[in-house]
C-alpha positions in Angstrom: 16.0 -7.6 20.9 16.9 -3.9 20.6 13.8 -1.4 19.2 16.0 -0.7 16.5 16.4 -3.9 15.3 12.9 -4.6 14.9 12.2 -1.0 12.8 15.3 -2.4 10.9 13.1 -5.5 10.4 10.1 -4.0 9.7 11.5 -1.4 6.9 13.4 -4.8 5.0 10.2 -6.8 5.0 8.4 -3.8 3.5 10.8 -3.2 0.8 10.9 -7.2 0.4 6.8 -7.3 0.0 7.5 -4.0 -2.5 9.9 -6.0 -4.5 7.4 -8.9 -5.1 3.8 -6.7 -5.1 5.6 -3.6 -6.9 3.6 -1.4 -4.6 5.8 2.0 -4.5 3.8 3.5 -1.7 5.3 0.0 0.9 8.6 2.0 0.1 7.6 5.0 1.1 6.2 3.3 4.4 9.4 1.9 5.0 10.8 4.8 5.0 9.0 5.6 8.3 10.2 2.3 9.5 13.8 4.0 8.9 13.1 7.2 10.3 12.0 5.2 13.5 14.6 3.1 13.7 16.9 5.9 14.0 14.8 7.6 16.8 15.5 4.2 18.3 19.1 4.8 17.9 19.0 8.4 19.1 17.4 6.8 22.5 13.8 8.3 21.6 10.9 6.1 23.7 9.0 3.8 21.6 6.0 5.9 21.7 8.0 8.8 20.0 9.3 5.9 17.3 5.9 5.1 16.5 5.2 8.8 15.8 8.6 9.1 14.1 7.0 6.0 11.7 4.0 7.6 11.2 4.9 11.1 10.7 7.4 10.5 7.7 5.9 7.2 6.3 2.3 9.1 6.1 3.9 11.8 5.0 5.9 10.9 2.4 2.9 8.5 0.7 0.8 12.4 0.9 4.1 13.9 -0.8 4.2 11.4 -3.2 0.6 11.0 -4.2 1.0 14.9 -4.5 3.6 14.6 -7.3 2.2 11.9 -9.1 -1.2 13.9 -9.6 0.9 17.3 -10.1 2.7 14.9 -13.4 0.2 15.1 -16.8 -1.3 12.1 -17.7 0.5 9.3 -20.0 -0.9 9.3 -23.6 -2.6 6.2 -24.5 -0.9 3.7 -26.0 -2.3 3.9 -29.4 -1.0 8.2 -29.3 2.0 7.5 -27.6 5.3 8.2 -29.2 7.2 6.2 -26.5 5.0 3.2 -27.6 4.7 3.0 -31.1 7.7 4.7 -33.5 4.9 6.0 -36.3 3.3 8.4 -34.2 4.4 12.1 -35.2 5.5 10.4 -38.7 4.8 12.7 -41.6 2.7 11.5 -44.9 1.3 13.1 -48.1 -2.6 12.9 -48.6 -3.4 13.7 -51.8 -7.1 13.5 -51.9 -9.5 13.0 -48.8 -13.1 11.0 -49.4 -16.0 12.9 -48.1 -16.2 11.0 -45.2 -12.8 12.4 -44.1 -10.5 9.4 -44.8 -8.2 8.9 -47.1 -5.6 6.1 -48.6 -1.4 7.3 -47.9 1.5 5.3 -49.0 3.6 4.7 -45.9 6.6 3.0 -45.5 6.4 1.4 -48.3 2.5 0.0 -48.0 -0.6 1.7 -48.2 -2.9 2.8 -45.1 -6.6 3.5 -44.5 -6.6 7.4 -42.4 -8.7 9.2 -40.8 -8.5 13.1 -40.4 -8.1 14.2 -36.3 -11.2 15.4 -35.1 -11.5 19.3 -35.3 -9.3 19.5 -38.5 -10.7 20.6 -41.8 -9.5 18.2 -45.1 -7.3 19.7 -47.6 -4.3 17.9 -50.0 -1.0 18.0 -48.6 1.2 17.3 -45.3 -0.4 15.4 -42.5 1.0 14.2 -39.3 0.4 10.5 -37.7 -1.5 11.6 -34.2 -3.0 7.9 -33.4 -3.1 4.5 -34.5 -6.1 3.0 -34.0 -5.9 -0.6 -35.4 -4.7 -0.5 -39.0 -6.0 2.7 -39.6 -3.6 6.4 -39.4 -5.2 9.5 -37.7 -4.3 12.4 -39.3 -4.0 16.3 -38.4 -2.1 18.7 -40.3 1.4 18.7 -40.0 1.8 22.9 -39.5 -0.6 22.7 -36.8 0.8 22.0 -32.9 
């Protein structure tokens, strides 16, 4: 069997072993398997495949674990927008407690909140930061 053929092999049971572990890096492995498959091709000697393997399967897992810890970190899901609809919701306080909570009317019930940590408690326009449980956290809705 041709060196090619067995890169060829190599790179499609990788992506088939990605496919069922959902491991992104085995893609960027097989990628290597690709890049050595065509040195095959080209007529390079199997050592120089190898290399061809390593070179751009190693190097593109560094690339890619490069990007990913160049990309900000996901909110959690309890302050995520993309998660749940209410956060960055407006809602009228009308009196805070002293311990910094309050009761608001929103969407049509009414919720225990808490004021964000860092922001002072005055009557008026708040905006939904976090759920946590039941309860809305709060910061003021002309701060960013």
């Amino acid at each position: 069997m041709a060196d090619s053929t067995l890169w060829w092999l190599a790179a499609g049971g990788l992506i088939a072993v990605e496919l069922i572990t959902g491991t992104f890096y085995l893609l960027m492995l097989s990628l290597g398997m690709v890049a050595a498959a065509v040195s095959a091709h080209a007529g390079l000697s199997p050592p120089w495949q190898w290399v061809c393997a390593a070179v751009v399967g190693g190097g593109s897992v560094l690339v890619w674990q490069r990007y990913k810890k160049m990309q900000p970190a996901a909110n959690l899901a309890q302050a995520n927008p993309d998660v749940n609809m209410d956060i960055g919701a407006i809602v009228q306080v009308q009196l805070w407690q002293t311990d910094n909570t309050c009761s608001v009317k929103y969407r049509g019930a009414h919720w225990d909140a808490a004021l964000q940590e860092g922001q002072t408690a005055a009557p008026g326009p708040y905006v939904i930061t976090e759920i946590i449980g039941s309860r809305l956290i709060l910061k003021h809705a002309n701060t960013h």
